[in-house]
N, C-alpha and C positions, 0 to 999 in steps of 0.2 A: 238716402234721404228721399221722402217720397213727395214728388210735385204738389204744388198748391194749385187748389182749381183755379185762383187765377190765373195764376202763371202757364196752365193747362191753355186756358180761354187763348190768353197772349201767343203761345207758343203754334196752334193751330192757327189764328188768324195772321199771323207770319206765313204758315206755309201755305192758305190757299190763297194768302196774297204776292206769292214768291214761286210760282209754278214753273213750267218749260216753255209751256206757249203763253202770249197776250190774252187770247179769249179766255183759258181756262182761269188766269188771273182775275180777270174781272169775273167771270159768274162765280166763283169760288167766293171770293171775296164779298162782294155782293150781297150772296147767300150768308156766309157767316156773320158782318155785322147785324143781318136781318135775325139771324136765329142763336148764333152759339148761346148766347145767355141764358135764354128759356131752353135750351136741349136738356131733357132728362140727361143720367150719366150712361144708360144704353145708349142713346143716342150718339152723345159725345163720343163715345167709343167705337161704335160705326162710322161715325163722321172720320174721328182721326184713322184709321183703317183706310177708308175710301181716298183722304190725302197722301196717302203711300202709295197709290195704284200711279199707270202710265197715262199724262196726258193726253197721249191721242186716244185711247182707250175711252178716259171720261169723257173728251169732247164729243164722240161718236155715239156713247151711251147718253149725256144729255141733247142732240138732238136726235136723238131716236134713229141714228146713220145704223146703231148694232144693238139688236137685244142685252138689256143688263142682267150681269148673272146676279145670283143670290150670294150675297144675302141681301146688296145693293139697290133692289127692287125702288121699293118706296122713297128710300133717301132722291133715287134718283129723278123720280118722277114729282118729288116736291122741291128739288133744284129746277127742275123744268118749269114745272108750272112758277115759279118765283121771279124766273127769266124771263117767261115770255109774258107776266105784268108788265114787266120791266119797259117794255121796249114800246 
């Protein structure tokens, strides 16, 4: 049985609001109710991708602590800039 985009929607906003560390929770989360909806399905598909990587990984690659590899690029730098509105 193949997922329904909602359920899609629901099932990623669980995991970057269910992460390892607190920080990664909150900008994850953040980030998603700001955007999952309007994400193309390319998007969405690098998104849930980039929700499988290790948290200290992302945390280091959104503040800019380690260069992000590819294909990560963009997503990463519009989780950043989303953040640091935020604050």
């Amino acid at each position: 049985m193949t997922e329904t985009h909602e359920h899609r929607l629901k099932r990623m906003k669980m995991r970057a609001m269910r992460r390892g560390i607190k920080e990664m929770d909150i900008i994850l989360e953040r980030y998603a109710d700001d955007n999952l909806a309007q994400m193309d399905p390319d998007r969405l598909d690098l998104f849930d991708a980039l929700l499988h990587e290790n948290d200290q990984d992302l945390y280091q690659w959104v503040t800019g602590q380690v260069a992000t590899p590819d294909p990560y690029g963009a997503l990463i730098a519009d989780i950043s800039i989303a953040i640091s509105g935020a604050e």
